[in-house]
Every structure is written in C-alpha cells, then in structure tokens.
N, C-alpha and C positions, 0 to 999 in steps of 0.2 A: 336686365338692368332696371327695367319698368318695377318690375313687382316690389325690386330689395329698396326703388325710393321710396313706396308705398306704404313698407314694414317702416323704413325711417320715419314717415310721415307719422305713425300711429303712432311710433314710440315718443314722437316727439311731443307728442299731444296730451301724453300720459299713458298711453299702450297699456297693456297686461303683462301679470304678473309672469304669464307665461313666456314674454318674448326677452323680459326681463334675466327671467333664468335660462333662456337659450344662450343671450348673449354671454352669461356670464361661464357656461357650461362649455364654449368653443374657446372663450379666452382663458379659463383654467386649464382646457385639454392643451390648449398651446402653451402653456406655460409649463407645464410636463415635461412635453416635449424637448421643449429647448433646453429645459434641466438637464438632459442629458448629456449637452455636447461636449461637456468636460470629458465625459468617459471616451468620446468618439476621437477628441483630440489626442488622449493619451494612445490610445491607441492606434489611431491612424500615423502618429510623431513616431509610433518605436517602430512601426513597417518602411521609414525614411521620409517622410511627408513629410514639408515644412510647412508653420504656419498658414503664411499665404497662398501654398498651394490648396490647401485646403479653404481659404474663403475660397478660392478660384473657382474650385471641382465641388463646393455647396451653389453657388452662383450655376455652372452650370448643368448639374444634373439635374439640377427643379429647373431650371429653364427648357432641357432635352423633355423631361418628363410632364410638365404644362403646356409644354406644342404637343406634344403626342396624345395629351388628353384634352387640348382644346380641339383638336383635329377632328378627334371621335365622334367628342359630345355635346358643344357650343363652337361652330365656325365662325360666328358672327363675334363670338369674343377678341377675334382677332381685331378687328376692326375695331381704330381710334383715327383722333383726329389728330392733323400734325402739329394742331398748335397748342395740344395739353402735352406735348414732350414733355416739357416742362416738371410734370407730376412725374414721371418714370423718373426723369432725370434726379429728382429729388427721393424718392425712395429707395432708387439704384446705387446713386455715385452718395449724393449727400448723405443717408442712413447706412445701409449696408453696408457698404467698400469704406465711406467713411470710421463709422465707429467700430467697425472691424479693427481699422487700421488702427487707431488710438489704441483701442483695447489689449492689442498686442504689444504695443509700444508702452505703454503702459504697466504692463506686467513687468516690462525690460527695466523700464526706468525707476519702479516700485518696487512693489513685492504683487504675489499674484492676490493676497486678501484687501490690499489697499486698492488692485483698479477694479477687483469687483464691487468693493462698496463703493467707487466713482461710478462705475457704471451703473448703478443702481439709484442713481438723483437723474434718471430719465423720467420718474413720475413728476418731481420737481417743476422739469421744463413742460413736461407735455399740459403740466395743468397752467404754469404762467403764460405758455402761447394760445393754447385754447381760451381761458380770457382775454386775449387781448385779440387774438385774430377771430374766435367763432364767437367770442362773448360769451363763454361759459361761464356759470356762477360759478366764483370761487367761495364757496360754502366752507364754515367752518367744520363742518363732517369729513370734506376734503383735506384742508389745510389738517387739519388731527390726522388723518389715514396717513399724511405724505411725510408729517412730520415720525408717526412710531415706522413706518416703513421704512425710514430711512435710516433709525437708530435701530431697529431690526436688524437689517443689513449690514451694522455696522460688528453687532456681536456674531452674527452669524458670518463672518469673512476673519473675523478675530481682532476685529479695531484696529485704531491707529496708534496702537502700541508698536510702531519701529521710528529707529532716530535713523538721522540722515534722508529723509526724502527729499528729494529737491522737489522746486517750487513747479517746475517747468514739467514732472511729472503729473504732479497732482493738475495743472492743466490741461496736459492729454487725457490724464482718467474723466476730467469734467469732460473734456471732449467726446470722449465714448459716451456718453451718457447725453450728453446733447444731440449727438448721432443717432443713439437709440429711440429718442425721443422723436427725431424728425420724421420718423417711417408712420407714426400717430397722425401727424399734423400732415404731410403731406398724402398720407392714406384717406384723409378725411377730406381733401380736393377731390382726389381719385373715386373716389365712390360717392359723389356724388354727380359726378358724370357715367360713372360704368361700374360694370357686374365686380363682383370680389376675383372672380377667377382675371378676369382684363387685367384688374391691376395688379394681383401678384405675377402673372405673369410675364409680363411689362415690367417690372420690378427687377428679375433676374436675369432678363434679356438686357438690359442694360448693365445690370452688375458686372454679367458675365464678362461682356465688351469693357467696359469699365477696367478689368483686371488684366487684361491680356501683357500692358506692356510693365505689368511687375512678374512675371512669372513666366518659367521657359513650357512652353506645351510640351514638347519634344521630352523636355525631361519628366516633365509631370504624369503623360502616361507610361513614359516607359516603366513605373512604378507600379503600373495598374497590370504591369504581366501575368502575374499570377492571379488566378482565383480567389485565393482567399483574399487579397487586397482589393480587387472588382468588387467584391460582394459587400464589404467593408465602405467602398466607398459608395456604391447605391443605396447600403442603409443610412450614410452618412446625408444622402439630398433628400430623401423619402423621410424620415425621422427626424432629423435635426431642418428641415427648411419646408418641403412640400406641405406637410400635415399642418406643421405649427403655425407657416405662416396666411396658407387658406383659413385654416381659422380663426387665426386672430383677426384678417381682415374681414369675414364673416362676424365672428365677434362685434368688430368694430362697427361695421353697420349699422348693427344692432343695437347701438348705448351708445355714452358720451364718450369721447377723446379721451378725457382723463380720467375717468370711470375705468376707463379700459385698459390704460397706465398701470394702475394702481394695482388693481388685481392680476398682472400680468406679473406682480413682484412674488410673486411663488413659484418662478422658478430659481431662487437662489437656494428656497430649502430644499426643492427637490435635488438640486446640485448638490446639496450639505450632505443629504442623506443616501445620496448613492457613494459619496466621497467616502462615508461612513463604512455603509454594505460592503460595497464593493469592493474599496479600496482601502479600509481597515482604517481611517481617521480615527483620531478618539474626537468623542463626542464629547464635549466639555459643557458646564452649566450655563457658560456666556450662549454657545450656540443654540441649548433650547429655547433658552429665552427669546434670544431673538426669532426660533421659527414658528415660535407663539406670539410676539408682538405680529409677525407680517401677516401671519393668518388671522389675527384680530384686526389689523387693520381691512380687511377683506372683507371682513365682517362687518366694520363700521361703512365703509365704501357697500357693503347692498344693502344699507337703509335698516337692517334689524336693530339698531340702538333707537332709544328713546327720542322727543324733540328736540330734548333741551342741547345735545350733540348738535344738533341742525343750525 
C-alpha cells in the first residue's frame, strides 16, 4: 500500500512519462477486457443463464479467485478497517450490482444500442465528481475528450434513431452510467487507504453478498454441471472481472479519476468489433466513425494535441 501512495505522490507532482504510460497501458488492457463481455453473455444466455445469474457468478468467481490469490501472495491485504466499509459498500452494491442492474433493465426498457450509449456518459459523471469532490481540473482537453466520446458512442451503438422510448428508460440507462461511474470515485477513496488488490477484492466480496437475494444458488449451479458450462463460467470471472478490474484499479492509481474514465471508453469499440468478427454485424460508416472519434479522444486525454486544446 506504502509504495502505490508513493507512485501517487510522484505522479501527482508531475511523475514521468513512464508511469504515465503504465497507467494508461492497464487501463487500455482493462478496457479490452471488458469489451468482451457481450460475447460471454451471449454465450453463457444460450447454456440457460439468466442475466443476473450472471452478474451473480462474475461477482463471485473473482471474489473465490482474489481470496485464493490474496491467501498466497499478500495476507496483509486482507486486512481493513471496519470503518472504510463504507468504500466496499460503494464499489460493491452502489457500482457493480447497481449499474449492472440498470444496464439490464435498461436494455429491457430500450433497445440494447440506446443503453449502451447511456452507459457510456460514465466519463460524464466521473469527470463532474472528481471536480467537485477531488477538485480535478476540469480542463477544456477533458470537456473535448468527453464531449467526442460521447458522440463516438453514440454512432458506434447506432444512435437514437428509435421512436418510442420512454422517459423512465432513458433514466435507468443514465443510471448505469452513473453506476459505472461510481466504482472511479469511490475507487479513488479506496486506494488511498489500501493496496489495488484490498480494494478490488473487497469490491466483489461485497457484490457477491449483495446479490444473493435476487438469484436462486440452487439453481444457478445446477447449471454449472457440465464442463463445458464450468469452464465458460471461470473464463467468465478470470476475463470479463479478475484481469480487467485489477487493472484498471492499478490503472487508476496511477493517473487521474477522469483520465481514467475516458480512456477506459475503448471498450465499446472493442465490443463493436468482436460484434463484427465474431458475430457477423455489418459494420456500417456511422460505426467507424465513431471508433475513430473515441480513439482520438484518447488521444486528446494523453496530452499529444497541441496547447491551445488545453
């Protein structure tokens, strides 16, 4: 925990360029990651997995899978104190389990491209609370990055070209997105008290609990009898949660709150583009565009554009 305030402190100070592209190298790899979980869901929904079972069994195979690796290789990680619950509780129920929950809901109420580009105004929020609660500049390099990232997202989801949404959807999708946003803000409590491993840890140990009274266990593993579903679902906690979310709190460490918002918005394209591969989308002109404005706004968000951006 000592050392990663220490990296904080340098970076705070003006650090090097090299801790610079660390952070930004964990938070791309976690944005990969998580690109994926479209394809996990499709797949784990046609084996009989419902939604929720599924946040369930991401919640707690990284939870099973971070006590067994905190056991090994930092004990001391285990150890917090009982009166920063609080952060767990806030990264667990309020992010997680929350904008899970919206996101689904969401999809129900909408269509599945409108709650993604709801979901996708978490840089939005993370850069308006980090103003106001860490006192981040809100720089106009930011305000540009959040504003093409969001019209990014908007062509690469397909726009809000459908009639009939009701109002009360487009509220839950702002909800996911405000959810998404709080695992930033309240991550950034949490490591400042403790290691990245403590808090994601902590994180899904909560979630896990958190989820129990929407989901039957009984049912949930009888689904895991087979092999191939087992294996499906360990790559589901290891891939879509363990990797991506060590590193983005890693990541996060390492750079600003909404720094790390921002650039974390690649994985919609990585989702665009396995939609494509994998599952035969067409790839239409609105979609490149948009997965060139978010990778330029990524670009604007680490500093290679000119002053006058600033």
């Amino acid at each position: 925990m000592g050392s990663e305030m220490c990296i904080r402190d340098r970076y705070n100070k003006g650090g090097s360029n090299l801790l610079k592209k660390t952070a930004y190298f964990f938070i791309i790899l976690a944005a990969v990651f998580w690109g994926t979980m479209g394809f996990f869901v499709e797949t784990m929904t046609s084996l009989g997995f419902s939604r929720m079972q599924i946040v369930f069994l991401r919640a707690v195979i990284t939870a099973a899978a971070l006590i067994i690796y905190t056991a090994v290789t930092d004990r001391k990680a285990f150890s917090i104190h009982l009166h920063d619950i609080w952060i767990f509780l806030g990264t667990g129920i309020c992010s997680f389990v929350f904008f899970s929950y919206c996101y689904f809901l969401a999809m129900q109420m909408t269509t599945l491209s409108v709650a993604a580009v709801l979901l996708y105004t978490s840089p939005i929020f993370v850069v308006l609370l980090s103003a106001l609660l860490f006192r981040e500049k809100l720089t106009k390099r930011k305000l540009l990055a959040i504003a093409i990232t969001f019209l990014g997202c908007v062509l690469v989801s397909g726009g809000f070209g459908h009639a009939g949404i009701p109002l009360s959807g487009i509220l839950v999708g702002l909800g996911a997105g405000l959810g998404y946003a709080l695992y930033s803000i309240f991550g950034r409590y949490g490591l400042n008290r403790y290691s990245t491993l403590t808090v994601t840890l902590y994180t899904f140990i909560v979630a896990g609990i958190a989820c129990l009274p929407f989901v039957s266990i009984k049912e949930t593993f009888a689904l895991m009898d087979s092999p191939q579903a087992f294996t499906w679902v360990a790559l589901l906690g290891i891939i879509t949660c363990v990797v991506p979310y060590l590193s983005y709190t890693k990541g996060l460490s390492l750079t600003e709150t909404s720094t790390a918002a921002v650039i974390a918005t690649l994985e919609p394209v990585v989702a665009t583009l396995i939609s494509v591969f994998y599952f035969h989308e067409q790839m239409t002109t609105g979609k490149i565009i948009g997965i060139f404005m978010i990778l330029f706004s990524v670009y604007i968000i680490n500093g290679h554009l000119t002053k006058s951006v600033k």
